[in-house]
N, C-alpha and C positions, 0 to 999 in steps of 0.2 A: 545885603552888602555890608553893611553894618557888625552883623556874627563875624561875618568872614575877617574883617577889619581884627576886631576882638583878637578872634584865635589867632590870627597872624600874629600881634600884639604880644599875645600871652606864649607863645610859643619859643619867640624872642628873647625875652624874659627868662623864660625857663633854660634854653640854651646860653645865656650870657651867666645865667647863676649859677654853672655847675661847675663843679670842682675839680682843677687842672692834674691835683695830684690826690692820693690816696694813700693814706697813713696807717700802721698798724702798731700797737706797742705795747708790752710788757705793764699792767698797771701797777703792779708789786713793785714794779725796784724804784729806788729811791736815785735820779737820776743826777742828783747832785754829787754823788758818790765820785763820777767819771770827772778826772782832769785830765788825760788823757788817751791820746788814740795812734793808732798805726794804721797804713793802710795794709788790705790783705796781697800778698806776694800772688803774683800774675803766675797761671800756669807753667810751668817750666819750658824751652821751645818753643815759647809764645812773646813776639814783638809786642809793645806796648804803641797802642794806636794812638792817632792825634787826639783821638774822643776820649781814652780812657787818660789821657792828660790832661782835659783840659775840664774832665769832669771831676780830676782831684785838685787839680787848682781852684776850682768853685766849691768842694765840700771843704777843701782849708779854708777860706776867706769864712766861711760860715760857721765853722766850730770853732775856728781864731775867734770872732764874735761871739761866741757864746761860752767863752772861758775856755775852751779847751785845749790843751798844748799836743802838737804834733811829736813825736817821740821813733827814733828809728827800732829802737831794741822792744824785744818783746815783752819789756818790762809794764807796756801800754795797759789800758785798764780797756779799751776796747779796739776791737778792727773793722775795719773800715770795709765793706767788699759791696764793690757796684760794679755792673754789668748794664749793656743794653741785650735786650731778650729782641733776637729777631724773630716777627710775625708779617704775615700777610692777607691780603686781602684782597678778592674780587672785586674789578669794579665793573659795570655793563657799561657799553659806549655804541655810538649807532642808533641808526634808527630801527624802529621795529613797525611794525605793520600788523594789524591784525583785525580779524574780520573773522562774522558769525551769522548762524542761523537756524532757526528754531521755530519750528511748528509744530505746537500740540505737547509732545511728546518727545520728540525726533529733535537732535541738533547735530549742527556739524559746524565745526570752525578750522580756522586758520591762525597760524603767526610766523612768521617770517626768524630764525633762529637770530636771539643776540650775544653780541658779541663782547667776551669776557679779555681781561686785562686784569694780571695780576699785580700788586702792587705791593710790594716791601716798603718798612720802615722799622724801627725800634722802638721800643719801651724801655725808659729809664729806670733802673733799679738801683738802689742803695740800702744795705743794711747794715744797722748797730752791732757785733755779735759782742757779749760779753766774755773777757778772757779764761776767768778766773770756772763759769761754768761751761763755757762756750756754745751758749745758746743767744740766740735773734731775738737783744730784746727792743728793736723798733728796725720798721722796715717802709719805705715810703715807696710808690710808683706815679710815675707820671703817664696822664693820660692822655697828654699831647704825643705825637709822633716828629718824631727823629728821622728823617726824609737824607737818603741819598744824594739827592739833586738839590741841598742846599747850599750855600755857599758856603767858606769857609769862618766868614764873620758873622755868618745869621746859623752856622751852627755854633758858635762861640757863644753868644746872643741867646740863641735859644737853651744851650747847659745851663748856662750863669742864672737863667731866670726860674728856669724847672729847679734848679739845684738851690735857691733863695723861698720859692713858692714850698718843697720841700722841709726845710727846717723853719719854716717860721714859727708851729706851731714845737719846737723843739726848744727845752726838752716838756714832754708833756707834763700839762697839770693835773 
């Protein structure tokens, strides 16, 4: 009883230490170079969503914090281009049943089929591209999901926080 205690324990642990977002970036460039950014112009024929506003309201507040000046012309020293990357995932639900038997050699079993439910959400994407060669030189993702059937303030709530957990380690050292 005791193990079992442990591993529950240690299991806990290990899921509350793991890392909400995931960072990628250029070790070469010298990142103090960038005083400013542009965001990247939205596909053409394409409305601009409440998410992709309110997820550049939260990357201003962050690089206004970190020195950096927003700039409309393309004069910018970086652009800005986030997306949520939509994925999905199976989930099982229901009960299952199953049942077996085996003598010797010989088995035969049973289960009862379960039942799948697919489940959409998003993955927060942001990257740095630099103007001047116009390669991605830092790129973060979050590994929380971005859920449909959120509300409209706890999607608010959850940009502002992925988008903060994002640049904290910005710009790298």
């Amino acid at each position: 009883m005791a193990n079992l205690f442990r591993s529950a324990c240690l299991c806990l642990l290990l899921v509350g230490c793991s890392a909400d977002v995931s960072t990628d970036y250029n070790s070469q460039i010298n990142y103090s170079q960038f005083k400013t950014y542009q965001f990247a112009a939205p596909p053409s024929q394409t409305a601009v969503s409440l998410d992709a506003t309110r997820v550049e309201e939260a990357i201003s507040t962050q690089l206004a914090n970190k020195g950096l000046q927003h700039v409309s012309e393309s004069s910018a020293d970086l652009t800005v281009k986030h997306y949520i990357e939509k994925q999905s995932d199976f989930e099982s639900y229901g009960t299952s049943v199953g049942f077996g038997y085996a003598s010797r050699n010989v088995g035969i079993g049973f289960s009862s089929p379960t039942r799948y439910k697919e489940y959409k959400y998003g993955k927060l994407i942001v990257e740095l591209i630099e103007n001047t060669s116009n390669q991605v030189v830092w790129r973060s993702v979050s590994q929380r999901r971005l859920t449909e059937t959120m509300t409209p303030s706890s999607r608010i709530e959850f940009i502002d926080k992925q988008i903060s957990e994002m640049f904290k380690q910005y710009p790298p050292q």
